[in-house]
N, C-alpha and C positions, 0 to 999 in steps of 0.2 A: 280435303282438309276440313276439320273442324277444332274449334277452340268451346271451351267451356271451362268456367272456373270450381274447382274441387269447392268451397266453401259458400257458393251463393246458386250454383246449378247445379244440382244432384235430383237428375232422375230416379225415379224406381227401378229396379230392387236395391238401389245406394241409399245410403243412409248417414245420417252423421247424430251425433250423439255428443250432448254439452252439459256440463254439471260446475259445478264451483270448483272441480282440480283442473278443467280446461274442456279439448272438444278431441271427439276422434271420427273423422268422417270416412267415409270407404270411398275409393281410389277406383277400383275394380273388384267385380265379383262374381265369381263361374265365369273366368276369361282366363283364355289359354294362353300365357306368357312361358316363353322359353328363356328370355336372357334380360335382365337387369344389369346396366350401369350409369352411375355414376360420373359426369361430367363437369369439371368447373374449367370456365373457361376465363380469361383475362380479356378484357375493354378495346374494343375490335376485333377481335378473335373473326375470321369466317370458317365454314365448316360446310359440311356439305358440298352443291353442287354437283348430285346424284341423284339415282331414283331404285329402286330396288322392283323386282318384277313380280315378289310374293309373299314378300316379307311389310308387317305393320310395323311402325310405331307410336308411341305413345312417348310425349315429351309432357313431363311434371315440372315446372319453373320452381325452384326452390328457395331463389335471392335473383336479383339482380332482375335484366331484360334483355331480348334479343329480339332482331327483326327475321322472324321469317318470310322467307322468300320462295315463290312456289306455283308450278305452272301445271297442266296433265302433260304428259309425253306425246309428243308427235303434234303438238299446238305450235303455232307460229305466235300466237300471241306475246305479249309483254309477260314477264313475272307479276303476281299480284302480290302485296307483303300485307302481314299483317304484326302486330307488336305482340309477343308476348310475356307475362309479368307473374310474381312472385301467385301462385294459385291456380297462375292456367293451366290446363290439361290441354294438350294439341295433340291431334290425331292425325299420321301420313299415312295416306292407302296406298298397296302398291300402284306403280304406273306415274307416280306423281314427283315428278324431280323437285329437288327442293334445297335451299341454301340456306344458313342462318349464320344471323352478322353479330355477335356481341354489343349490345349498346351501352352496358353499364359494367363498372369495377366490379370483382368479384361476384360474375352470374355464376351460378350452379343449377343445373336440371338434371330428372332421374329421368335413364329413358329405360322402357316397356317395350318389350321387344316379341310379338307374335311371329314368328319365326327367325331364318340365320340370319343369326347377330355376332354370339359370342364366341368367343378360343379360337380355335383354327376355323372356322365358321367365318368368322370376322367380315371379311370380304366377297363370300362366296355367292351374294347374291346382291353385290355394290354393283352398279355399272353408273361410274363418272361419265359427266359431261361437262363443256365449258361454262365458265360462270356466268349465271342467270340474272343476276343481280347488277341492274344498268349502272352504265358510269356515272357517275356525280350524284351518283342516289346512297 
C-alpha cells in the first residue's frame, strides 16, 4: 500500500501546472490502465474485503474520506488502516487484501485499474475473504 497526495507529492515524470484559470496536475503517466470507475459511496458504506492476485489499483479520493483497511495475504497479523481524503492517490498491489469503510457523506473516489477490473472481467480476479476490519473499530 502506499498513499500519496495528487496536489502536494508529485514525483518525476508528474507534473502539475498553475496559472490564474486554476491548476492541472498529472495523475499518471506511461502507465498501463485497463479500467476506470467511478464510485460514490454513502456514510458507512464498507466495500472490499478482498485481495486480487494480479490485478493493481489505484484509488483517487475525489470528496469525502474512507478508512482503508489492509493486510498482505497469508499474514496473521491485525489489519493496519490508514485514512484517506479528498487528493490522496492509494495504491493496492496484488496479494494485499484490503477493506474500506466510508467515513464521511457523500465520498466519491476514481479507481485506476492495472488489470481485470471491468465488464464481465468484473470478478474474474476478486477472491473475497472475511471482514478484516476488527469490531469496534
Amino acid at each position: 500500500m502506499e498513499v500519496r497526495n495528487i496536489y502536494k507529492d508529485i514525483p518525476a515524470p508528474l507534473e502539475l501546472h498553475e496559472d490564474s484559470r486554476g491548476r492541472i496536475v498529472d495523475v499518471f503517466y506511461q502507465t498501463d490502465i485497463q479500467h476506470v470507475a467511478v464510485i460514490d459511496s454513502n456514510d458507512g458504506a464498507l466495500r472490499g474485503n478482498h485481495y486480487h492476485k494480479h490485478t493493481t489499483q489505484h484509488y483517487l479520493m475525489t470528496s469525502g474520506a474512507m478508512e482503508y483497511w489492509y493486510k498482505p495475504l497469508g499474514s496473521d497479523k491485525p489489519a493496519e488502516c490508514v485514512v484517506i481524503r479528498k487528493g490522496d492517490l492509494l495504491t493496492t498491489p496484488p496479494d494485499e487484501i484490503h477493506a474500506l469503510r466510508v467515513i464521511e457523506p457523500n465520498t466519491q473516489f476514481v479507481v485506476f485499474t492495472a488489470g481485470k477490473r471491468g465488464g464481465k472481467d468484473y470478478e474474474s480476479d476478486t477472491y473475497r475473504v472475511p471482514n478484516i476490519i476488527p469490531e469496534g473499530k
